[in-house]
VEXLOZA-762172 format. One line per field, with one value per residue: residue number from 1; residue in one letter; x, y, z of N, C-alpha, C in turn. Coordinates in steps of 0.02 Angstrom, whole numbers. Layout:
N
pos (NUM	...)
code (a	...)
n_u (X	...)
n_v (Y	...)
n_w (Z	...)
ca_u (X	...)
ca_v (Y	...)
ca_w (Z	...)
c_u (X	...)
c_v (Y	...)
c_w (Z	...)
END
This chain:
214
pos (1	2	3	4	5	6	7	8	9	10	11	12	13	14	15	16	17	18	19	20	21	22	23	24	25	26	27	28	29	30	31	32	33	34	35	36	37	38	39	40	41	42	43	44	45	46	47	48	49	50	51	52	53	54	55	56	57	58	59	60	61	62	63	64	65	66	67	68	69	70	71	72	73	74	75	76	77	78	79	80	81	82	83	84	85	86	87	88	89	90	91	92	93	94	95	96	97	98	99	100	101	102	103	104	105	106	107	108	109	110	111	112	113	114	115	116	117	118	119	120	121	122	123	124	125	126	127	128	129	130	131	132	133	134	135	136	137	138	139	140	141	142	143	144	145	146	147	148	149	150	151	152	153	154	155	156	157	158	159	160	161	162	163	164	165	166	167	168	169	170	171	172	173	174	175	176	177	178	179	180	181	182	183	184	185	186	187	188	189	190	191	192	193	194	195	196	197	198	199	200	201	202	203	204	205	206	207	208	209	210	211	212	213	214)
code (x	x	x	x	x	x	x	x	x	x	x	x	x	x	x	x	x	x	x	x	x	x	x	x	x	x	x	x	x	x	x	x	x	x	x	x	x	x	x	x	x	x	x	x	x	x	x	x	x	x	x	x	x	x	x	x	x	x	x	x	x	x	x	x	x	x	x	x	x	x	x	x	x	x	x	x	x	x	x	x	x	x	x	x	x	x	x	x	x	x	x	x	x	x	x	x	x	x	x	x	x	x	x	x	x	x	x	x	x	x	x	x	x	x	x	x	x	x	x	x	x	x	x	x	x	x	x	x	x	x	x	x	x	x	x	x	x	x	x	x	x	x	x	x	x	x	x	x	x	x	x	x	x	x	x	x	x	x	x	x	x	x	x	x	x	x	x	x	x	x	x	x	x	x	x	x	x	x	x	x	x	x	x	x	x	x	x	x	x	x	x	x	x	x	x	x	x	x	x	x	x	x	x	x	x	x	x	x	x	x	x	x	x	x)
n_u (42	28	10	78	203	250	232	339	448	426	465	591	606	638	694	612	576	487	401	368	227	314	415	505	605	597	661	599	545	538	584	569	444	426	505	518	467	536	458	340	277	261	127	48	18	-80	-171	-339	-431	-542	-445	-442	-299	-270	-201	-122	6	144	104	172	101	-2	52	113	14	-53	1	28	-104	-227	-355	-350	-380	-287	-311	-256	-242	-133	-80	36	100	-16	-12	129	98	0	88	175	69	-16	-193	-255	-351	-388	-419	-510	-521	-639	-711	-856	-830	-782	-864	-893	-928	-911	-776	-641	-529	-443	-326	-214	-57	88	78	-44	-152	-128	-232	-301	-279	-384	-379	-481	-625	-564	-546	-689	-742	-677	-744	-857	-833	-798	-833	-941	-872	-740	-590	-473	-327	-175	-51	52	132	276	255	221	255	193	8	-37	-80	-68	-30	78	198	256	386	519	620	583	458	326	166	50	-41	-83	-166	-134	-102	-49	-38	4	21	-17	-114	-210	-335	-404	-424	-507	-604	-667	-725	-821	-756	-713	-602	-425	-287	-106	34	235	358	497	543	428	273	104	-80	-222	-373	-548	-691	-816	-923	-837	-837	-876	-827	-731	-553	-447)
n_v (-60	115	216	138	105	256	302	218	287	397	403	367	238	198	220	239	245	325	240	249	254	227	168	250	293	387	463	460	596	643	724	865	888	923	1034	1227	1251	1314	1447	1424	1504	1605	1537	1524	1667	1701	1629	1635	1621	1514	1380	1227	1097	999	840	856	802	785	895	1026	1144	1158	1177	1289	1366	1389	1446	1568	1598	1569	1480	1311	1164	993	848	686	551	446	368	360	514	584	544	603	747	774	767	869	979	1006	1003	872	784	596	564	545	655	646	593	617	779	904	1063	1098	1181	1297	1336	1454	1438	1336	1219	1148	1076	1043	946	892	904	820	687	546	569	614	791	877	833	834	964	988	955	995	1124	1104	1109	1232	1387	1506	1623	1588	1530	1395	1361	1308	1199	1167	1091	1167	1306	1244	1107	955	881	765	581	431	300	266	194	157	81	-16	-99	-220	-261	-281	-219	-87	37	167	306	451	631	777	947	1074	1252	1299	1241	1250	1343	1284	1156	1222	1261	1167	1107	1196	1286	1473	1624	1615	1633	1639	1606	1608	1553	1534	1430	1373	1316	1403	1434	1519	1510	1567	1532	1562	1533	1541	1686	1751	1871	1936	1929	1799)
n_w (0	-45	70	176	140	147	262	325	256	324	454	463	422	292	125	12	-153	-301	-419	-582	-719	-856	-811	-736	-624	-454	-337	-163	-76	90	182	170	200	332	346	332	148	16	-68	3	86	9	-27	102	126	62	121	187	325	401	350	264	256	130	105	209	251	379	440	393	339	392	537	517	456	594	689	628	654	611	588	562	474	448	339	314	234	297	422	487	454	514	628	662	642	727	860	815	878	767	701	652	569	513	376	195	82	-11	93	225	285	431	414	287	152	206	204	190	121	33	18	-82	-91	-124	-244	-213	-285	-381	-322	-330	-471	-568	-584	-600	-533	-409	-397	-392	-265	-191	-233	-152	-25	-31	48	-28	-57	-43	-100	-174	-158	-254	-292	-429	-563	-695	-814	-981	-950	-999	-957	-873	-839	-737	-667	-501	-425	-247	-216	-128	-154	-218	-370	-331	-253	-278	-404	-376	-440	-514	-552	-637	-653	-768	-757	-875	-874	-802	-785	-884	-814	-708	-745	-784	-675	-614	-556	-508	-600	-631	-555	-584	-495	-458	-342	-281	-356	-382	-426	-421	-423	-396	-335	-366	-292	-348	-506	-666	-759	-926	-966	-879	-882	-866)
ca_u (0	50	13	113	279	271	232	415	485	420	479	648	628	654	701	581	559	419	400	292	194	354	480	550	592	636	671	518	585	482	590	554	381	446	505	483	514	571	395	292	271	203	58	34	12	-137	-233	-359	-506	-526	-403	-424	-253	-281	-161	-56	58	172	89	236	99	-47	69	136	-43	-80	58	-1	-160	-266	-385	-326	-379	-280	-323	-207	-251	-99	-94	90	107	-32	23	171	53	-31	149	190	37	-48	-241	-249	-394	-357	-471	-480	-550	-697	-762	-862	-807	-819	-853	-908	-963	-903	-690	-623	-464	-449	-245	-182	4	160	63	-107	-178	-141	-243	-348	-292	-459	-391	-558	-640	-538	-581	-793	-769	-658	-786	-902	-775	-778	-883	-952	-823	-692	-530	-425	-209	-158	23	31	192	293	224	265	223	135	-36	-51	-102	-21	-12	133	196	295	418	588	672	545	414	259	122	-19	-31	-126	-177	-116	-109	2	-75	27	17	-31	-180	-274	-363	-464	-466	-551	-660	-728	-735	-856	-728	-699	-555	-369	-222	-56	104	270	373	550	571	355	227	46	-138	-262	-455	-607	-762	-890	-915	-814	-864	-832	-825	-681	-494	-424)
ca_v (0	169	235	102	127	314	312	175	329	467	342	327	151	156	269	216	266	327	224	288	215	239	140	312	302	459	434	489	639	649	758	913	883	939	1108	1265	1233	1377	1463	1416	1586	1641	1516	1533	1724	1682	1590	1681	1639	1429	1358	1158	1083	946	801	887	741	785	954	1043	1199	1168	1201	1359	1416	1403	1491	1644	1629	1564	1423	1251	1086	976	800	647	468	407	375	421	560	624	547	671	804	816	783	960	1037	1038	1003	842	722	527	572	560	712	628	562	679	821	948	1154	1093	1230	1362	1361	1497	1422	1252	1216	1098	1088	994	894	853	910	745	636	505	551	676	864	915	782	822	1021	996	937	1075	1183	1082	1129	1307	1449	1564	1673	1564	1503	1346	1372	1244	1192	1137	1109	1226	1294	1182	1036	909	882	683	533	386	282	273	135	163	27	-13	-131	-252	-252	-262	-147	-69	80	230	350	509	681	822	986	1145	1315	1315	1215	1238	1370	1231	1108	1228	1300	1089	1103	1251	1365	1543	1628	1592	1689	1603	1639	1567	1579	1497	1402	1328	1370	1409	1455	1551	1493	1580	1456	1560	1508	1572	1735	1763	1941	1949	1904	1742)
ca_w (0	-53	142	200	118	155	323	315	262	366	518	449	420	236	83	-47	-223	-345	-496	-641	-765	-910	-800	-711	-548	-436	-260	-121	-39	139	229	151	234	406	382	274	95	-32	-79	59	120	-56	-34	150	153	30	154	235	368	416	299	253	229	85	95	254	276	439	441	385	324	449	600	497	460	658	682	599	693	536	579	503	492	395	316	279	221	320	496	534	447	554	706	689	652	780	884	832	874	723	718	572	547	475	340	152	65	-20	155	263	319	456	398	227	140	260	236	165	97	20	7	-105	-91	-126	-283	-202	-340	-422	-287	-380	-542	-585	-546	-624	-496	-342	-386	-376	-205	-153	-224	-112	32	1	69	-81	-75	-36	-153	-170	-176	-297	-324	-501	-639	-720	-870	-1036	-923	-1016	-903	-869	-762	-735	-594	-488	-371	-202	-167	-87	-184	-272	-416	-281	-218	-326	-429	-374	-522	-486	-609	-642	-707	-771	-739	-940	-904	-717	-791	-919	-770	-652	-774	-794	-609	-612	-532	-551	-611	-594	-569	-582	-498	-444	-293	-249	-412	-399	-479	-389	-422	-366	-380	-327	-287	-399	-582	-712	-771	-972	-963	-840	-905	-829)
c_u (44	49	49	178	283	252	307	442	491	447	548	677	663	663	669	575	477	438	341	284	242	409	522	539	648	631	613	543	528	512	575	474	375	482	504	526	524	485	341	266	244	116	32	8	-68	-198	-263	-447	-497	-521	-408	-359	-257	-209	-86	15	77	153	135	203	40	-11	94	83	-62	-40	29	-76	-220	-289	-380	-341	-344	-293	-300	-232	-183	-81	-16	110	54	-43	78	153	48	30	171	136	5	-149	-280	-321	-368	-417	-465	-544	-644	-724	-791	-819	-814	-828	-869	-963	-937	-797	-693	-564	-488	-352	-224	-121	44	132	23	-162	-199	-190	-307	-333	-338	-427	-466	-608	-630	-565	-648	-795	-727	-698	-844	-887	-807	-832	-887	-901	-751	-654	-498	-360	-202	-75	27	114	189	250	259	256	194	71	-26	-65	-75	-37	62	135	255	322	496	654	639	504	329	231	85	15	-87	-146	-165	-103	-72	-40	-17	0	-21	-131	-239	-310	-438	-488	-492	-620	-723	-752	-804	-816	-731	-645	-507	-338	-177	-22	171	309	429	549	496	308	148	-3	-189	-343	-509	-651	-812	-882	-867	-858	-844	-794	-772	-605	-457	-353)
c_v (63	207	174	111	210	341	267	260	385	448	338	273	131	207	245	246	263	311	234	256	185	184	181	306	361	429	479	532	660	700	843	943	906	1017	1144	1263	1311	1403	1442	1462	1629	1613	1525	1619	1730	1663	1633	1636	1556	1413	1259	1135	999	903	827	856	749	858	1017	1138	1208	1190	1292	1408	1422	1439	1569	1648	1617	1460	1375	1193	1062	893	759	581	422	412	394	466	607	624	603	709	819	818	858	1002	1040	983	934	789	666	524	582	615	709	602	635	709	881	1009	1127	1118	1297	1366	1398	1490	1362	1244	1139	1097	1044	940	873	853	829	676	609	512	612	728	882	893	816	910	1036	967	968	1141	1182	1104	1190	1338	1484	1587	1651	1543	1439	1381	1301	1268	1150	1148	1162	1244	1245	1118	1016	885	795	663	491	350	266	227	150	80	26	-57	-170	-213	-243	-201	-125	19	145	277	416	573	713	880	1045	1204	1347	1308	1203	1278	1338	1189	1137	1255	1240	1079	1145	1290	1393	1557	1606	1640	1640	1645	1614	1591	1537	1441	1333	1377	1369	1422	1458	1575	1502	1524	1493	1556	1543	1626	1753	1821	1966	1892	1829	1764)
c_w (0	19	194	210	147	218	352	349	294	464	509	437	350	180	22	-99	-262	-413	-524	-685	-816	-874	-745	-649	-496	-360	-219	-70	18	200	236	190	306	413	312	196	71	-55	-36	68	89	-37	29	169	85	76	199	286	361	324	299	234	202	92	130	276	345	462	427	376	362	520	590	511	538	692	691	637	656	581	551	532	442	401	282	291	273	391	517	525	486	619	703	661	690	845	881	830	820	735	657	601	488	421	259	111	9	38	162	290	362	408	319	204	149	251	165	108	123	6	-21	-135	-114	-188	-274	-245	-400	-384	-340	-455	-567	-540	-545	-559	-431	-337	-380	-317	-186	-155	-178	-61	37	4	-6	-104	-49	-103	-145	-209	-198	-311	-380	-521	-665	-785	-938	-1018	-950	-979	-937	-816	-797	-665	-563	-405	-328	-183	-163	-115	-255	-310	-372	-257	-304	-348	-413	-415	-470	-550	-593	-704	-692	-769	-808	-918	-839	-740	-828	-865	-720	-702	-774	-734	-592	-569	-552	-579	-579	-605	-538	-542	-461	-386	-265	-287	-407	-405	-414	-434	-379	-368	-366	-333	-341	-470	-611	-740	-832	-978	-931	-869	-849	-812)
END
């Protein structure tokens, strides 16, 4: 299981790798998850009024946002990444983002960071239940590919040495192209912009509006 292996590694037990559909395998970098990366601070000064943190892992941006004084729950499929969550203080539910959820409807900020964007595979998908998430006049922070990025899915298998374990479908959308996949979403506009060598967006909850420039 993909929450298996990467709770290994958030444990120190094990340095596992992400193999992708093509053969390509990149190594599973989990420490980065523990303190502030390079652009953080762009997307975090975004978040305003109870903030959901989508796929928080070790809470690395839910303890930040509580920090600042900003209401945060965040929400991780894997139980030790949010055992040491809530270790530092941060506020995490063992929960995956299609289950119920509390404040649904009512958060202000939806945060999907570090690639969560890709969960299941369906951005388009994973964005109509963030718009479910958000209050009216609320936004989702999306971390998305550079531009030129090819948009794809694929599934991609976490393991340690062998060929075993399953494939999770997972997506990758550029900075070219969140603007088409929120528009399928029924979001509103986007505004791009990058920050310590990653890219972001910026997605109101009400429809798209033609009349107004993307």
């Amino acid at each position: 299981m993909i929450g298996a292996r990467y709770a290994r590694a958030l444990a120190g037990w094990a340095r596992p790798d992400a193999e992708h559909a093509a053969g390509r395998r990149l190594p599973l970098l989990v420490e980065g998850g523990l303190r502030e990366n390079p652009g953080d601070r762009s997307i975090l000064d975004r978040c305003h009024g109870p903030t959901l943190d989508i796929g928080a892992g070790p809470g690395r941006l839910t303890v930040a946002l509580a920090e600042r004084g900003i209401p945060v729950l965040g929400i991780d499929i894997t139980p030790c990444a949010v055992e040491q969550a809530r270790s530092s203080g941060a506020l995490v539910m063992l929960r995956d983002v299609f289950d119920r959820l509390p404040g649904t409807g009512r958060w202000m900020t939806v945060l999907l960071a570090d690639g969560t964007i890709g969960i299941g595979g369906d951005p388009a998908a994973l964005l109509r239940r963030a718009a479910e998430l958000l209050a009216p006049e609320g936004r989702a922070l999306v971390e998305l590919e550079p531009p030129g990025a090819a948009p794809r899915r694929e599934r991609v298998r976490l393991g340690e040495a062998g060929p075993s374990g399953t494939r999770p479908p997972w997506a990758y959308v550029s900075a070219d192209d969140i603007a088409d996949v929120a528009r399928d979403a029924g979001l509103g506009n986007v505004e791009t912009w990058t920050a310590g060598g990653r890219w972001f967006a910026d997605i109101v909850a009400g429809g798209y509006r033609p009349n107004e420039p993307w």
